[in-house]
C-alpha positions in Angstrom: -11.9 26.1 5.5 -11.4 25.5 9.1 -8.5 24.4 11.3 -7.1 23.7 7.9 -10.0 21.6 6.7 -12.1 22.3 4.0 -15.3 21.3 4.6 -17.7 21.0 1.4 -21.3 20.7 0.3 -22.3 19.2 -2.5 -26.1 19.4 -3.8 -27.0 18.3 -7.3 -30.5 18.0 -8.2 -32.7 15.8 -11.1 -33.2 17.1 -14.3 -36.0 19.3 -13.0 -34.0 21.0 -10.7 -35.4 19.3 -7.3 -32.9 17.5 -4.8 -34.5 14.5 -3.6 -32.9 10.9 -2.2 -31.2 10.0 -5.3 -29.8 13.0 -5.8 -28.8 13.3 -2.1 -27.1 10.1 -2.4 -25.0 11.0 -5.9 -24.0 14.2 -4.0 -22.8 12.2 -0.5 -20.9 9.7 -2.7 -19.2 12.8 -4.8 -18.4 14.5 -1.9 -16.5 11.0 -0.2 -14.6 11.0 -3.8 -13.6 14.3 -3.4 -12.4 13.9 -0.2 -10.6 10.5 -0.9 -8.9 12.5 -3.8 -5.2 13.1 -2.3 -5.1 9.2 -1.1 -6.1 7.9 -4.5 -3.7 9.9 -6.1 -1.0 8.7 -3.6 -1.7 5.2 -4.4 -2.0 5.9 -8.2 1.9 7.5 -7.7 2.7 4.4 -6.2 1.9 1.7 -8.5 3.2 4.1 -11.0 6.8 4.2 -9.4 6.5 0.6 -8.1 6.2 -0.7 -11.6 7.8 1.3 -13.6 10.5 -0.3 -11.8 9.4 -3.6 -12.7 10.8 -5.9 -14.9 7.2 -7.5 -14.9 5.1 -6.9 -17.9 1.7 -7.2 -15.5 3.6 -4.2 -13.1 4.6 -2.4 -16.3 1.1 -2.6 -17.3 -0.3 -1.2 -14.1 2.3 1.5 -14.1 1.3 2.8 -17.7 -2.2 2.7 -16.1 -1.5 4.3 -13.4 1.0 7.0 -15.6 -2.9 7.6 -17.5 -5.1 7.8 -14.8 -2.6 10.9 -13.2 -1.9 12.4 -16.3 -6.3 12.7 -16.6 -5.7 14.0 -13.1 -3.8 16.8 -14.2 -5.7 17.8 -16.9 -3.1 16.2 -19.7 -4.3 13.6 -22.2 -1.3 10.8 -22.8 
């Protein structure tokens, strides 16, 4: 952590436990999920509230979704 930014690594390697260009491109695109983490959450919270609200079955919908998809977040099965 640095200036209040974590900075990360990640390294995963093939079944044989060498990192090579696959590998180094599953690790880049898990490290740009990780990072996106606290705005995909964000908008998860939002279409939850946002349709919860709603008297439209397709918001409701996307709200109980959205309910799931934070719940997994947190570790909780719904």
């Amino acid at each position: 952590v640095a200036g209040g930014v974590a900075v990360a690594q990640i390294v995963t390697v093939n079944g044989i436990g060498i990192m090579d260009g696959e590998t180094a491109q599953i690790g880049a695109a898990n490290a740009r999920l990780i990072a996106a983490a606290p705005a995909l959450l964000a908008a998860l919270e939002a279409i939850h509230e946002a349709g919860r609200l709603s008297v439209q079955p397709r918001a409701v919908y996307c709200a109980l979704i959205a309910e799931d998809a934070l719940e997994a977040a947190k570790g909780g099965v719904r």
